[in-house]
N, C-alpha and C positions, 0 to 999 in steps of 0.2 A: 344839619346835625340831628344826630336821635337824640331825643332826651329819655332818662331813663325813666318805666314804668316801676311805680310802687307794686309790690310784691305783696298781695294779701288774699286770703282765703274768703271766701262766700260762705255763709253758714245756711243751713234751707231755709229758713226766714227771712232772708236776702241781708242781715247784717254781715259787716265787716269786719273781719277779725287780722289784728295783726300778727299775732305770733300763736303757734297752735300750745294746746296742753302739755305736747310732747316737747315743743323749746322751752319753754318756762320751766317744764321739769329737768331741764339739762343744768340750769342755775345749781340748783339746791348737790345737785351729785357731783358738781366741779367745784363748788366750794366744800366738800366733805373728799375729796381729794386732793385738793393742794395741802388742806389741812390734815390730812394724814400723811402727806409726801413731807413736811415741816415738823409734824411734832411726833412720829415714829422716832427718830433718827435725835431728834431733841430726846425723848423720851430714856432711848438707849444710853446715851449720855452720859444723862441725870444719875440713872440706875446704878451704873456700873463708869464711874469715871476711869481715868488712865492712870496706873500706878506706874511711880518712874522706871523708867527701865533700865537693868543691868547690865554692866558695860563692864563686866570685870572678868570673863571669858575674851574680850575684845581686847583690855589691855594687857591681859596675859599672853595672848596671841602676838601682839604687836611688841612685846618686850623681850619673847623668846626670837623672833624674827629680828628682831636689829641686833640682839646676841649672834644671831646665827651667821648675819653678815659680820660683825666685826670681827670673829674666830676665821671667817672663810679669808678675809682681805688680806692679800700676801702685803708684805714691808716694803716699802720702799728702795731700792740697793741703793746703797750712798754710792757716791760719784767722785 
């Protein structure tokens, strides 16, 4: 079986480094983005909440339409 080899850099002074400048500096910018991905959209929110919405073109529509069917439906012939 291979076992796996640790992954680390040599510095010219023959120390060991685990992780370079540039991964460490990846931290700091992925936690200044989740947290702008979370408090944008929070932010917006806050700002500007949701005022109810009007549904009174919807029930005008919908009360001129069932008028529209009950004038169109022929009588039944009696029998």
């Amino acid at each position: 079986m291979f076992t796996p080899r640790r992954v680390a850099n040599h510095t010219p002074e023959g120390k060991e480094t685990d992780m370079t400048l540039l991964a460490w500096a990846n931290f700091p910018f992925a936690l200044l983005f989740l947290l702008a991905w979370s408090a944008i959209p929070l932010w917006m929110v806050i700002k500007r909440p949701d005022t109810p919405t009007d549904h009174t073109a919807a029930h005008a529509y919908l009360a001129a339409k069932a008028a529209h069917a009950e004038a169109a439906e022929p009588t039944p012939a009696a029998a």
